[in-house]
TIMI-2910 file (N, C-alpha, C, CB; in pm, 1 decimal, decimal comma, always signed):
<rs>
+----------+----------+----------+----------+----------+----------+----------+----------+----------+----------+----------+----------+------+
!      n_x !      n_y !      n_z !     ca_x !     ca_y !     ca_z !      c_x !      c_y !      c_z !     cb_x !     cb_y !     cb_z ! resn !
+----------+----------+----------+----------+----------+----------+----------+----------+----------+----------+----------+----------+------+
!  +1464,6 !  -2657,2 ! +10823,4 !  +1604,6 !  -2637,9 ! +10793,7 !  +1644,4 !  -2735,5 ! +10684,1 !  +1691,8 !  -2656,8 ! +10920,2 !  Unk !
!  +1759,1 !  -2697,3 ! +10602,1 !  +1800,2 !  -2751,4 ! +10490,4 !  +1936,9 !  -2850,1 ! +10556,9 !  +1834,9 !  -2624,0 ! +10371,7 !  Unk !
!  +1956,8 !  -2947,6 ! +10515,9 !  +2092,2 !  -3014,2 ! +10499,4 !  +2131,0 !  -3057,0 ! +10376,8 !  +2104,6 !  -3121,9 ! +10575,0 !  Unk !
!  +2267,8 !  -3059,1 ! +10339,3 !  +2290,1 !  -3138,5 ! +10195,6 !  +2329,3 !  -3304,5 ! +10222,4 !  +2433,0 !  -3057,4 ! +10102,9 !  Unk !
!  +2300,9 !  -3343,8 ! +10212,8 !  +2330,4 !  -3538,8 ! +10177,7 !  +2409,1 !  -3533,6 ! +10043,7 !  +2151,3 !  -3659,4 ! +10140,0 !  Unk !
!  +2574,5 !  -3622,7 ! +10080,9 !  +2654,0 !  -3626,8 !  +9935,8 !  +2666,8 !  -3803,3 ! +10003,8 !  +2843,2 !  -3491,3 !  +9898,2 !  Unk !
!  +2619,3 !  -3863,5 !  +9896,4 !  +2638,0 !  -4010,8 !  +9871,7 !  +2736,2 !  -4032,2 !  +9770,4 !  +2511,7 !  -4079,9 !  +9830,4 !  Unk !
!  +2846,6 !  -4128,1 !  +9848,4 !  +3012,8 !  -4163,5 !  +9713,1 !  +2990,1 !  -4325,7 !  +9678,4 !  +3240,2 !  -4147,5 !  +9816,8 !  Unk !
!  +3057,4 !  -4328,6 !  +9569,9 !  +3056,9 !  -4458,4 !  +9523,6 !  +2941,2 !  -4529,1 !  +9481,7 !  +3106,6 !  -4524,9 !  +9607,3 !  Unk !
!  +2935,7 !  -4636,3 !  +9514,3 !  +2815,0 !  -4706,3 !  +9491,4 !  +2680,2 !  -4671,0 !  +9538,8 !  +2833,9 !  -4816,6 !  +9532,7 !  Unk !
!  +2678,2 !  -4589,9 !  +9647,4 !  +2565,1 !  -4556,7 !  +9734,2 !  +2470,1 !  -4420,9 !  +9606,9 !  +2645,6 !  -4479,4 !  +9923,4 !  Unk !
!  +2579,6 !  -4374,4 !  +9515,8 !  +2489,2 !  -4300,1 !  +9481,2 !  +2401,4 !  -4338,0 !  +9381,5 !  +2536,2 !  -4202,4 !  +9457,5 !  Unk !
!  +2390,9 !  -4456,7 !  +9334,4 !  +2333,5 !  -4523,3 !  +9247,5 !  +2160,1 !  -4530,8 !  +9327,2 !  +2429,3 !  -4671,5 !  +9219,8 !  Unk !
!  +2142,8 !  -4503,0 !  +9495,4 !  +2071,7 !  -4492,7 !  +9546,3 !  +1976,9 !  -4368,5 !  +9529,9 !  +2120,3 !  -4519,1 !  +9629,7 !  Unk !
!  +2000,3 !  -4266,5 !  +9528,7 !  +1995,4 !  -4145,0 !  +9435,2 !  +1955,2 !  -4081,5 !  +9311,4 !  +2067,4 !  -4128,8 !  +9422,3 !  Unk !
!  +1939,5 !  -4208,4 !  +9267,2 !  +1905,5 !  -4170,7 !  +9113,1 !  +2030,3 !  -4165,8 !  +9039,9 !  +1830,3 !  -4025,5 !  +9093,5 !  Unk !
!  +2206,1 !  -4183,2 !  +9107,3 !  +2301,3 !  -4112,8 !  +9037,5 !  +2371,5 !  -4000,2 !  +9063,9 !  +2260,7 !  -4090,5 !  +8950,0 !  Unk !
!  +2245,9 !  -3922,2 !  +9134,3 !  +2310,7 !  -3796,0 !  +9213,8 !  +2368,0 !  -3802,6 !  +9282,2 !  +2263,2 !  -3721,5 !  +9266,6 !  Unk !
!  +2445,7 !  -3754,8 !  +9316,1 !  +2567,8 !  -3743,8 !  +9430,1 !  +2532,2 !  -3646,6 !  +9554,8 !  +2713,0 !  -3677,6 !  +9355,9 !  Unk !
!  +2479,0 !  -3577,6 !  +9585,8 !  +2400,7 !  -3444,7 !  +9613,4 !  +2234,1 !  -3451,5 !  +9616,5 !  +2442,9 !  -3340,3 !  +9495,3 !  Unk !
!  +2198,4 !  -3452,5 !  +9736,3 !  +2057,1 !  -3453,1 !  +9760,8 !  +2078,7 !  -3343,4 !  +9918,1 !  +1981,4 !  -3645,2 !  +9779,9 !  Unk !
!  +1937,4 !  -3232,6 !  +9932,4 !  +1894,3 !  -3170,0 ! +10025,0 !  +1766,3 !  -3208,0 ! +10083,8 !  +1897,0 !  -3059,6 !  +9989,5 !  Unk !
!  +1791,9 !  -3213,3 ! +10195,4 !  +1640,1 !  -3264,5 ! +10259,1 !  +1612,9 !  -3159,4 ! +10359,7 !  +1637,6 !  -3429,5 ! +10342,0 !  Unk !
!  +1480,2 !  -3157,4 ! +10386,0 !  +1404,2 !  -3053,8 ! +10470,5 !  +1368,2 !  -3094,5 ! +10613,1 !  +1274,4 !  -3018,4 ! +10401,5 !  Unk !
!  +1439,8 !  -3101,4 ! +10683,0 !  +1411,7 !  -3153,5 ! +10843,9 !  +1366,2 !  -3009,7 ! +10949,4 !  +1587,2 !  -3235,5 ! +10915,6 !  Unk !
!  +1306,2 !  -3106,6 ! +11012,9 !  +1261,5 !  -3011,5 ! +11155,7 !  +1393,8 !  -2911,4 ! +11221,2 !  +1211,4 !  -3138,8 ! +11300,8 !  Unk !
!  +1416,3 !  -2833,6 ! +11305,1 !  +1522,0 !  -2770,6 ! +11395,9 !  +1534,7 !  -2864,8 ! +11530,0 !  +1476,1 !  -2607,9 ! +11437,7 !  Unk !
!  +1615,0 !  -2905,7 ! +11486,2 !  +1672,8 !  -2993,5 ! +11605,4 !  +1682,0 !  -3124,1 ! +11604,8 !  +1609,7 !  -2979,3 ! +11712,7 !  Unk !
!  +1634,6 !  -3140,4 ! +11410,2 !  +1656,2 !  -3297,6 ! +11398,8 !  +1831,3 !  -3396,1 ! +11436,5 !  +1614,9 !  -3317,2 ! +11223,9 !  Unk !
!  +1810,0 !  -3475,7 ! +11432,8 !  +1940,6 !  -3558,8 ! +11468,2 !  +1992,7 !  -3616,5 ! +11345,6 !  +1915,3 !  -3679,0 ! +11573,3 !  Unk !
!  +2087,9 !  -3724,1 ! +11330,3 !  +2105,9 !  -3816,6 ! +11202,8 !  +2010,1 !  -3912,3 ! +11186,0 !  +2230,0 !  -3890,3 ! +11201,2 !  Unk !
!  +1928,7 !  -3902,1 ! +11322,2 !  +1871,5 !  -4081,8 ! +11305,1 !  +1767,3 !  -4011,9 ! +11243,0 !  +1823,4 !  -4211,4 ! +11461,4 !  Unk !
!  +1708,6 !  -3888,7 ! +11286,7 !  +1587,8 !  -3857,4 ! +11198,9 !  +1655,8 !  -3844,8 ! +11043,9 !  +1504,4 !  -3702,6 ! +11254,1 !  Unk !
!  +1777,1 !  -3785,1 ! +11007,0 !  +1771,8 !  -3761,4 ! +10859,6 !  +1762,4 !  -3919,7 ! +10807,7 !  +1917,1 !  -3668,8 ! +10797,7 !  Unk !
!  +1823,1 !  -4018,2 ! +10869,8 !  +1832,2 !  -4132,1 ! +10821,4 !  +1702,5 !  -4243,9 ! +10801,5 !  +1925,7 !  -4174,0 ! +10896,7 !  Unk !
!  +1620,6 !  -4160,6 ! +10869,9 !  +1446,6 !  -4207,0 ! +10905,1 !  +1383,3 !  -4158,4 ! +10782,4 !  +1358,7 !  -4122,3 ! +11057,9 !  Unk !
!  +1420,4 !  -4028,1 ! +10697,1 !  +1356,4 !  -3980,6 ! +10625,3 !  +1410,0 !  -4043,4 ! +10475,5 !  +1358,8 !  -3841,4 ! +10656,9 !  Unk !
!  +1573,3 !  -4035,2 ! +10486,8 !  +1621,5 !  -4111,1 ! +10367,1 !  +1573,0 !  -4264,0 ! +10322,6 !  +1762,1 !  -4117,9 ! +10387,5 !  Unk !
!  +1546,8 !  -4339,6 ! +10473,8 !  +1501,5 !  -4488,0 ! +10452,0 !  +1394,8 !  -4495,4 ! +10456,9 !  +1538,6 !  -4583,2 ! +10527,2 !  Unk !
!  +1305,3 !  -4401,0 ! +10383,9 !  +1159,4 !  -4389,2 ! +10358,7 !  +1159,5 !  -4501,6 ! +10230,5 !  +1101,8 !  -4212,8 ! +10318,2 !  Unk !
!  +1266,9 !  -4477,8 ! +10164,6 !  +1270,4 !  -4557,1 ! +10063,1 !  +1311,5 !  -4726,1 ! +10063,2 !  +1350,0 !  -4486,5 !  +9989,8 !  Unk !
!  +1294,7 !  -4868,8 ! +10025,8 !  +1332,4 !  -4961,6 ! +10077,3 !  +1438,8 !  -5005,9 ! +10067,5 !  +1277,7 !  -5024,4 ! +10064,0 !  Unk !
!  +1477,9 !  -4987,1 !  +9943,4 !  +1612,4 !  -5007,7 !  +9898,3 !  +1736,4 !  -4925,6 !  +9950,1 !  +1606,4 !  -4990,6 !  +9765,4 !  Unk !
!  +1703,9 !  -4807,5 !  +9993,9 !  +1812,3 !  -4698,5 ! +10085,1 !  +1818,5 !  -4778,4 ! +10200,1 !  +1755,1 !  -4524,1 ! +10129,1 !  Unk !
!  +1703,9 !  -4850,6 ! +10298,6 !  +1682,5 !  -4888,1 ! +10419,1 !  +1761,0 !  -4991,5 ! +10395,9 !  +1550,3 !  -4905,8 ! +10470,2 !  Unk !
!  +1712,5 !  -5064,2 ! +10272,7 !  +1817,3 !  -5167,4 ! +10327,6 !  +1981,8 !  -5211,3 ! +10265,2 !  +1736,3 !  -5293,1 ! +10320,6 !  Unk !
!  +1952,3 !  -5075,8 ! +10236,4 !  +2119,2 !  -5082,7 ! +10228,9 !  +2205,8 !  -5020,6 ! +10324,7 !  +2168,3 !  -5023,2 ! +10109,1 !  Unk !
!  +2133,3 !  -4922,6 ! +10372,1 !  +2223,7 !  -4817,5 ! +10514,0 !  +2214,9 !  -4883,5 ! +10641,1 !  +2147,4 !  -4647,9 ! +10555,3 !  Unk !
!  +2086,8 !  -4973,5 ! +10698,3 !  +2043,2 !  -4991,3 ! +10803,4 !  +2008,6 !  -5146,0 ! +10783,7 !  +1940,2 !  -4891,6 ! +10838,0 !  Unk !
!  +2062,2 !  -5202,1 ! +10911,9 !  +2044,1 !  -5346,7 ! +10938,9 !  +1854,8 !  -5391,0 ! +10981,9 !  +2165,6 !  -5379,7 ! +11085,8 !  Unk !
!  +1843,2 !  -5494,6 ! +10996,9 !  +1719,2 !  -5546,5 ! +11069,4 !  +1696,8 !  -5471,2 ! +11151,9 !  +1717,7 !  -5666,8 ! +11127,1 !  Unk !
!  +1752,9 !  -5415,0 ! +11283,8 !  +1713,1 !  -5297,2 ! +11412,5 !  +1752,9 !  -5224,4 ! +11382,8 !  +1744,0 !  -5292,6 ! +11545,8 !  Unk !
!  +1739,9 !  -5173,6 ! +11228,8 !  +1753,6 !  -5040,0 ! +11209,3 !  +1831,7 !  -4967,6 ! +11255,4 !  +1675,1 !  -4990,8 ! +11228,4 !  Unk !
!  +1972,9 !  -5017,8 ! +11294,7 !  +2066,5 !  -4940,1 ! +11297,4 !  +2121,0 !  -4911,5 ! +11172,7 !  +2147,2 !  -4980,4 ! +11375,4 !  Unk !
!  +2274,4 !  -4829,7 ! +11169,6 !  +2343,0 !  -4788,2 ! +11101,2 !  +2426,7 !  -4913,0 ! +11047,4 !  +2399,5 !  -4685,3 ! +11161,6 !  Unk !
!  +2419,6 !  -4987,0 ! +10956,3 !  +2520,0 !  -5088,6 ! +10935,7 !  +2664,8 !  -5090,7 ! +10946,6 !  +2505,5 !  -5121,5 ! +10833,6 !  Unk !
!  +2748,9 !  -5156,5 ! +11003,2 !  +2900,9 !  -5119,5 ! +11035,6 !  +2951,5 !  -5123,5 ! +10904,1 !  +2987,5 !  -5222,3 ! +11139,6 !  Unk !
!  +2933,7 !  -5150,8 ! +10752,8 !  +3014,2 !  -5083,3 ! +10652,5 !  +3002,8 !  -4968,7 ! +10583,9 !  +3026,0 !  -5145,8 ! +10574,4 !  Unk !
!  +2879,0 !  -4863,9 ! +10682,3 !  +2847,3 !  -4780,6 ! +10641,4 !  +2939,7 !  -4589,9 ! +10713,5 !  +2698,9 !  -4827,6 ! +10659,3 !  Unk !
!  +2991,9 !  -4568,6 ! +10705,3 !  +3045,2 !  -4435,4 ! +10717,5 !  +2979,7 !  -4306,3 ! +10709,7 !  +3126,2 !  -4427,3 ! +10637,7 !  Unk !
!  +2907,1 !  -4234,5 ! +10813,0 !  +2857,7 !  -4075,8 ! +10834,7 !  +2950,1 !  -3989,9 ! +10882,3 !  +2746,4 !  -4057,6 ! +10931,4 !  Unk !
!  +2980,6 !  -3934,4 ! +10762,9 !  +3004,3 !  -3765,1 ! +10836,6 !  +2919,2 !  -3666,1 ! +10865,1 !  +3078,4 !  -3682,0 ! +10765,5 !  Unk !
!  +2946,0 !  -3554,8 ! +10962,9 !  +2884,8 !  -3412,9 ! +10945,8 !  +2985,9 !  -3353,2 ! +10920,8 !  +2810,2 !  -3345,6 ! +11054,5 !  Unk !
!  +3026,6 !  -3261,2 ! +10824,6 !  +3088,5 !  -3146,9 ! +10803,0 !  +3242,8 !  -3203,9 ! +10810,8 !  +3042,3 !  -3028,9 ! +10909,8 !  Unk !
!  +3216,5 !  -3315,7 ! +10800,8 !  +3374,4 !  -3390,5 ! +10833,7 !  +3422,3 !  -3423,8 ! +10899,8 !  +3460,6 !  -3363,4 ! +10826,5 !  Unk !
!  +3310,5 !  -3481,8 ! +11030,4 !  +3382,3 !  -3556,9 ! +11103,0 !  +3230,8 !  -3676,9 ! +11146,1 !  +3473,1 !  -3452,6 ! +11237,4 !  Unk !
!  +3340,7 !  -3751,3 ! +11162,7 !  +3270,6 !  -3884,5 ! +11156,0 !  +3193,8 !  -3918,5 ! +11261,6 !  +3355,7 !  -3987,8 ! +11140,9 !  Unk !
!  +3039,6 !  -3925,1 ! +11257,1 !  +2938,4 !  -3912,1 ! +11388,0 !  +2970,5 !  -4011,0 ! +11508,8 !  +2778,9 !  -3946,9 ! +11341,1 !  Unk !
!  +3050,1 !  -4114,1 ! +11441,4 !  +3083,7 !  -4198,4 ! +11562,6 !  +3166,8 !  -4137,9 ! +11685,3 !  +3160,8 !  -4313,8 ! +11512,5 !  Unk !
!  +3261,9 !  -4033,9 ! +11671,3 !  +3322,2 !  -3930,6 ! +11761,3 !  +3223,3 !  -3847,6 ! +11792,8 !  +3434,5 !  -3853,9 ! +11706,7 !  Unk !
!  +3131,7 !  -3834,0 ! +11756,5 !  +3017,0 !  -3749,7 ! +11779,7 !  +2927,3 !  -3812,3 ! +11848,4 !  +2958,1 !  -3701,7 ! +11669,7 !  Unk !
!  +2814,5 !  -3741,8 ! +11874,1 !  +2726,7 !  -3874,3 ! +11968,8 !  +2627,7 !  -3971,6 ! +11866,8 !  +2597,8 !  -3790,0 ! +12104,4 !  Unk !
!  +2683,7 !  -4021,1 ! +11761,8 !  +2657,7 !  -4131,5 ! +11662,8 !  +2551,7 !  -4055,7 ! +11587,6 !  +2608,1 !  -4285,0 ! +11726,9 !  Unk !
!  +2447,9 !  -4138,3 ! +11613,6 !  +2337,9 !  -4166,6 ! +11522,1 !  +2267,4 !  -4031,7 ! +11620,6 !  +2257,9 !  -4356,4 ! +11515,0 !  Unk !
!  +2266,3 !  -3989,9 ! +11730,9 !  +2208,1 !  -3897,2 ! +11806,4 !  +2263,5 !  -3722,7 ! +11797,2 !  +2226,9 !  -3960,0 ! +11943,4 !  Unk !
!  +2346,1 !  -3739,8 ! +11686,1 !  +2415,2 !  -3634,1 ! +11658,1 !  +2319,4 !  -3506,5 ! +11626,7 !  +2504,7 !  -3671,3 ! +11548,8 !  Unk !
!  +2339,8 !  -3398,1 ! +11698,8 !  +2229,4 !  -3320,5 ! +11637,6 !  +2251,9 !  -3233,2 ! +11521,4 !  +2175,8 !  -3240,8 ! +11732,1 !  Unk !
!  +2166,1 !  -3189,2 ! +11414,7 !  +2197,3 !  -3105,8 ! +11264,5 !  +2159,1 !  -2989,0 ! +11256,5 !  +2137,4 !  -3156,5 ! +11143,7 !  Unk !
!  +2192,4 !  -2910,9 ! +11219,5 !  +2165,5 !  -2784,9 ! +11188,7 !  +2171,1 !  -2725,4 ! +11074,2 !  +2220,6 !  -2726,5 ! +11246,5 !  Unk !
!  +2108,2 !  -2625,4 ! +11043,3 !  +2075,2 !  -2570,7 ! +10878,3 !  +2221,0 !  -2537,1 ! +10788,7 !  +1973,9 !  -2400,4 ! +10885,9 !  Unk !
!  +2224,8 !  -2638,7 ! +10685,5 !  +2399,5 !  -2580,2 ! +10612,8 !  +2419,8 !  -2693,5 ! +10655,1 !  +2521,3 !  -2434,1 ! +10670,9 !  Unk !
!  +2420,6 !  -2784,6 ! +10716,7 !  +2556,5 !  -2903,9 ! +10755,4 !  +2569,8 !  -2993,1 ! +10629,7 !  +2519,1 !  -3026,0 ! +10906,8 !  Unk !
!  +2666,6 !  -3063,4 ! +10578,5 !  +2690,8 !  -3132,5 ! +10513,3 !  +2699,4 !  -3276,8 ! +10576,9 !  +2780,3 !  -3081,5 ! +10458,8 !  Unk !
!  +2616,5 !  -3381,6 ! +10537,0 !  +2634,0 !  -3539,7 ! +10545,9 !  +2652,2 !  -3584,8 ! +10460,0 !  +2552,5 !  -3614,9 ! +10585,2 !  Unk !
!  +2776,2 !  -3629,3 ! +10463,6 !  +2856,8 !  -3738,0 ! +10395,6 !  +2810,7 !  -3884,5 ! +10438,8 !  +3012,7 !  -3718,5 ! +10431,6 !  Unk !
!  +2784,7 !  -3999,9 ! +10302,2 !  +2725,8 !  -4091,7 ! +10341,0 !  +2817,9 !  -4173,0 ! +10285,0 !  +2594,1 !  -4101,5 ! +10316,1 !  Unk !
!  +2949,4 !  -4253,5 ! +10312,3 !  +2996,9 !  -4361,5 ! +10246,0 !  +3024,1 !  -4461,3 ! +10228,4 !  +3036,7 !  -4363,2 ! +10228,3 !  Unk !
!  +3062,3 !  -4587,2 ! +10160,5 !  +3085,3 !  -4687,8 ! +10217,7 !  +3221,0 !  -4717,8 ! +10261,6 !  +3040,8 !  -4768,0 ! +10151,0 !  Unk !
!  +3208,1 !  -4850,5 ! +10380,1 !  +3363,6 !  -4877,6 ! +10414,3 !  +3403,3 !  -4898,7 ! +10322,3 !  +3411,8 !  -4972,8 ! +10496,4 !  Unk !
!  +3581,6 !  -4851,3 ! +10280,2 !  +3637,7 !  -4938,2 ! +10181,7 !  +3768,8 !  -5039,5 ! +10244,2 !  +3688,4 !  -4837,1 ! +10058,7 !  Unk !
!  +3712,9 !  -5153,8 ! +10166,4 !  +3833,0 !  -5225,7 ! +10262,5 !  +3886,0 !  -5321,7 ! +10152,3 !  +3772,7 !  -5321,5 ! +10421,8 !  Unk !
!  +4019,5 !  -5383,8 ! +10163,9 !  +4076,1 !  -5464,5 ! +10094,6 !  +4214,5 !  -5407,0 !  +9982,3 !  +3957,5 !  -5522,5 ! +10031,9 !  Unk !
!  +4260,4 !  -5450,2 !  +9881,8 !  +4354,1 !  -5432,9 !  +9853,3 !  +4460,5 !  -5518,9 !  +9859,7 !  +4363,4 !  -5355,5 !  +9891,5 !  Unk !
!  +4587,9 !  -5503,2 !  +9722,5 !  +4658,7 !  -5618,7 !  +9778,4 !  +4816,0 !  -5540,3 !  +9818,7 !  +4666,4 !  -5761,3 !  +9650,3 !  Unk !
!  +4876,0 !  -5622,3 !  +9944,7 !  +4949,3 !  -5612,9 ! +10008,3 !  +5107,9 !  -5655,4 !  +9919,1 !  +4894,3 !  -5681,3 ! +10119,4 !  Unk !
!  +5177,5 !  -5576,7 !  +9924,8 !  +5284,8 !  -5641,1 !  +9855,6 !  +5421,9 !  -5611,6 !  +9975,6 !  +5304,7 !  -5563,5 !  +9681,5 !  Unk !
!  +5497,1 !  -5726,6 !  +9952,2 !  +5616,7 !  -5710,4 ! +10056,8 !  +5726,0 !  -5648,1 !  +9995,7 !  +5669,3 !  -5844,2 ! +10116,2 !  Unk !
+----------+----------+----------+----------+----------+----------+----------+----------+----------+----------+----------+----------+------+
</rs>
């Protein structure tokens, strides 16, 4: 089965630039497998995923638009067509009174 991977901001510099990557997973893969296959690479790994290889907390997954953490996280299961959104937190800004 096919999924599309869209990486925003800085992450797509991971990519080559592309914004848009499809990967070829098993039927019944999860996120942690797509994220197993993306951090094949070292520099993806260690930018998405901490030391235990989790998901790093400034990192943001969607499927199809909604955010896997409402979902069952990283155990989320995928199916052929889904869209993952990969982004970073954005935080900061200045506050004016």
């Amino acid at each position: 089965m096919k999924v599309t991977v869209k990486f925003f901001a800085h992450l797509r510099d991971l990519v080559g630039k592309k914004s848009t990557i499809e990967v070829d997973l098993e039927e019944g893969a999860t996120v942690s497998r797509l994220m197993a296959e993306l951090c094949m690479d070292e520099q993806v790994r260690a930018t998405l995923l901490d030391e235990n290889r989790e998901l790093k907390s400034d990192i943001t997954i969607l499927k199809n638009g909604r955010e896997i953490r409402f979902l069952e996280g990283m155990d989320t299961k995928l199916e052929s067509g889904d869209e993952i959104s990969v982004f970073p937190v954005v935080a900061g800004g200045n506050q004016t009174d």
